[in-house]
Wavefront OBJ file of the C-alpha trace (Angstrom):
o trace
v 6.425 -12.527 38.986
v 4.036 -10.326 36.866
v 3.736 -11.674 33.819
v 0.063 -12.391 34.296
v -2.319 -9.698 34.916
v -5.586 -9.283 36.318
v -7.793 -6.988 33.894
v -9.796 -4.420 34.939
v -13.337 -4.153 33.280
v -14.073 -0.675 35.117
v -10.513 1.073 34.359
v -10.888 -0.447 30.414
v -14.378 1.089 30.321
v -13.363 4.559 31.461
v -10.586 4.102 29.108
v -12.430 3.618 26.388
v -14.851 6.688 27.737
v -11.712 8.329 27.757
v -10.535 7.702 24.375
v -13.356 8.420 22.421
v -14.944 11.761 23.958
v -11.425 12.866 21.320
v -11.168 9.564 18.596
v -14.012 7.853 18.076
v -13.310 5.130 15.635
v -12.959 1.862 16.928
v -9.817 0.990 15.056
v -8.010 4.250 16.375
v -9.084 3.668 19.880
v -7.620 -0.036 19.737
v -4.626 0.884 18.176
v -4.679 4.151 20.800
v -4.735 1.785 23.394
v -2.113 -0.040 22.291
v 0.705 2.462 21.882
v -0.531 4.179 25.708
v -0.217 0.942 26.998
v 3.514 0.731 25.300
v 4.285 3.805 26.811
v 2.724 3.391 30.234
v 4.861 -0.057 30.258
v 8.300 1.661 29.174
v 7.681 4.378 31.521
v 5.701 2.656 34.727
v 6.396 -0.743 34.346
v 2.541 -1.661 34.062
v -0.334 -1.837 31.521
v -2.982 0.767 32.113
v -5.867 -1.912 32.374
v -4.096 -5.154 32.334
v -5.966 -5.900 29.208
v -3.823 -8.700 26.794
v -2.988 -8.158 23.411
v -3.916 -10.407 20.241
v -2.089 -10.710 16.457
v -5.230 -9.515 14.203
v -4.488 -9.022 10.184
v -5.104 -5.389 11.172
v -2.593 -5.489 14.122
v -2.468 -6.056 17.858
v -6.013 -5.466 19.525
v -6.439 -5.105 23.462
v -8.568 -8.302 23.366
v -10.927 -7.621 26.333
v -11.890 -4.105 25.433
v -12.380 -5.427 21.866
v -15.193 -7.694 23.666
v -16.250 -4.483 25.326
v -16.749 -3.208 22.110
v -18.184 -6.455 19.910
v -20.450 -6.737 23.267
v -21.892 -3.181 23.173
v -22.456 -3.466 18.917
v -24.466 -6.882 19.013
v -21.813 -8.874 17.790
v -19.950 -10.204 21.021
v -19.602 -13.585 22.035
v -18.752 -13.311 25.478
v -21.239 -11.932 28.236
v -19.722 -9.023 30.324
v -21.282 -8.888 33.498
v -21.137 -5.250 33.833
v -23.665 -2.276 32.879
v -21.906 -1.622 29.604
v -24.541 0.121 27.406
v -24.952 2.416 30.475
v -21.143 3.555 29.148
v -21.174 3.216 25.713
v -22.450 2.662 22.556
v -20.941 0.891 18.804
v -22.664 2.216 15.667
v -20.585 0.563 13.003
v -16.740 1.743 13.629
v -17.856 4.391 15.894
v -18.123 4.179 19.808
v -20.261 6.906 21.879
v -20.067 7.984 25.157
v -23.208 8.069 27.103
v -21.902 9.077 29.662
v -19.052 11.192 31.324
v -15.459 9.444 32.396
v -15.130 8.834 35.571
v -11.283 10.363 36.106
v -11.120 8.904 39.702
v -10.685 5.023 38.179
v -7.535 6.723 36.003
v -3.844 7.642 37.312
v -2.175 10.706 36.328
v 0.268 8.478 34.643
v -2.580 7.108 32.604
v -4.197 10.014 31.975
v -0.192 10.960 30.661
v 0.044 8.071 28.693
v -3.367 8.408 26.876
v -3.125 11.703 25.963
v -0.006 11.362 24.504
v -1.216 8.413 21.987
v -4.242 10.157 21.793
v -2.310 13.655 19.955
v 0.303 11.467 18.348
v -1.925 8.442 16.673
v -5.224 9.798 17.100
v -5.728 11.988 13.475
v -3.994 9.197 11.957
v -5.457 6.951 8.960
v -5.817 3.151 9.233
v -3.204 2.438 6.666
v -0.703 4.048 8.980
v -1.847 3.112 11.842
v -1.788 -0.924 11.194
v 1.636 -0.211 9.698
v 2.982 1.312 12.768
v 1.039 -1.219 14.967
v 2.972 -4.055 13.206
v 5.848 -3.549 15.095
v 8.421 -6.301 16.941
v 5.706 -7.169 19.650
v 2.970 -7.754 16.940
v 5.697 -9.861 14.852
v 6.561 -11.851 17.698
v 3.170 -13.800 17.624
v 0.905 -15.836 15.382
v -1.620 -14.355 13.548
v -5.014 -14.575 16.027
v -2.356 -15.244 19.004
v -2.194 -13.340 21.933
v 1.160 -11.624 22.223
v 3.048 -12.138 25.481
v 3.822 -9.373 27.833
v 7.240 -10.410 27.801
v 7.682 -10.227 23.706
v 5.788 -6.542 24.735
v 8.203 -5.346 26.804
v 10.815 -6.779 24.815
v 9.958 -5.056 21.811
v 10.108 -1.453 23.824
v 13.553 0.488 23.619
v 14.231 -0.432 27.703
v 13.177 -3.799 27.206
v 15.568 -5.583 29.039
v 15.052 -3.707 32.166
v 11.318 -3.601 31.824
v 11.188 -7.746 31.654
v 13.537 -7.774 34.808
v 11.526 -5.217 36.732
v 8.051 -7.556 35.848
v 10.079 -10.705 36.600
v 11.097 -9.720 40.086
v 7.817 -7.464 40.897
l 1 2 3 4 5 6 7 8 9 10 11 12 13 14 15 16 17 18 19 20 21 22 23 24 25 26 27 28 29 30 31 32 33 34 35 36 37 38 39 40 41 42 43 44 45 46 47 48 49 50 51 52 53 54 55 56 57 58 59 60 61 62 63 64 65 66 67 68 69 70 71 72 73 74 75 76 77 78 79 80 81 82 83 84 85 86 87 88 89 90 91 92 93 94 95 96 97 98 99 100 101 102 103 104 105 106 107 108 109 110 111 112 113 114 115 116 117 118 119 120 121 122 123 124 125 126 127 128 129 130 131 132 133 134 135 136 137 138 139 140 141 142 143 144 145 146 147 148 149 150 151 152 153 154 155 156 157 158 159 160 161 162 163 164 165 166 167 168 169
């Protein structure tokens, strides 16, 4: 059963490279994240970096790359035991590259998947974007909860099928 994933600290990092050599605010990459990773399950059956998702006031939030992201700014409390500010860096809402993405750690169907939320959420403001985000997945969980991939995949148009294909994987 695949319910629980493993996530990947080295895929979330390129995809946060990724994501903001286009968006750079951290609340559009989150939320960016979040609607690839809806996609990537509907059409793949898999998140893009296994990351889990947590109920904020301001929507669902990839909770791991968050803690990429608090790490990086000063204001983490987790240690990530990975070269980090080599990747990245947080001045206020905004994330920069230093460096370029390493494509190899991303599939095609990522890459897909990304640019897709990228063009479609990417220019939009943060009113929209947290009303979109609180969608059936986000409602399905207490507020500072994680969200469970089933109530994820549940909340996606092929649902059904989607919680079947984890459940037997």
């Amino acid at each position: 059963m695949r319910l629980i994933s493993k996530f990947d600290i080295e895929k979330a990092i390129e995809v946060l490279l990724y994501i903001s050599n286009r968006v750079n605010d951290t609340y559009a990459v989150l939320k960016i994240i979040y609607f690839a990773d809806k996609q990537h399950l509907s059409k793949y059956g898999r998140l893009i970096c296994d990351d889990s998702y947590v109920a904020l006031s301001h929507g669902p939030v990839p909770s791991r790359c968050y803690d990429i992201i608090k790490y990086v700014r000063g204001d983490g409390f987790y240690l990530i035991d990975y070269p980090v500010e080599e990747t990245l860096s947080v001045e206020g809402n905004t994330i920069i590259p230093q460096r370029k993405v390493n494509l190899k750690l991303l599939s095609e169907s990522d890459i897909e998947c990304l640019d897709e939320s990228i063009e479609k959420y990417g220019h939009l403001s943060f009113s929209v974007l947290k009303r979109r985000s609180h969608d059936a997945a986000f409602k399905s969980a207490d507020l500072n909860d994680f969200i469970s991939l089933e109530n994820l995949a549940k909340s996606l148009p092929d649902g059904d099928q989607i919680l079947e294909y984890l459940i037997n994987e």
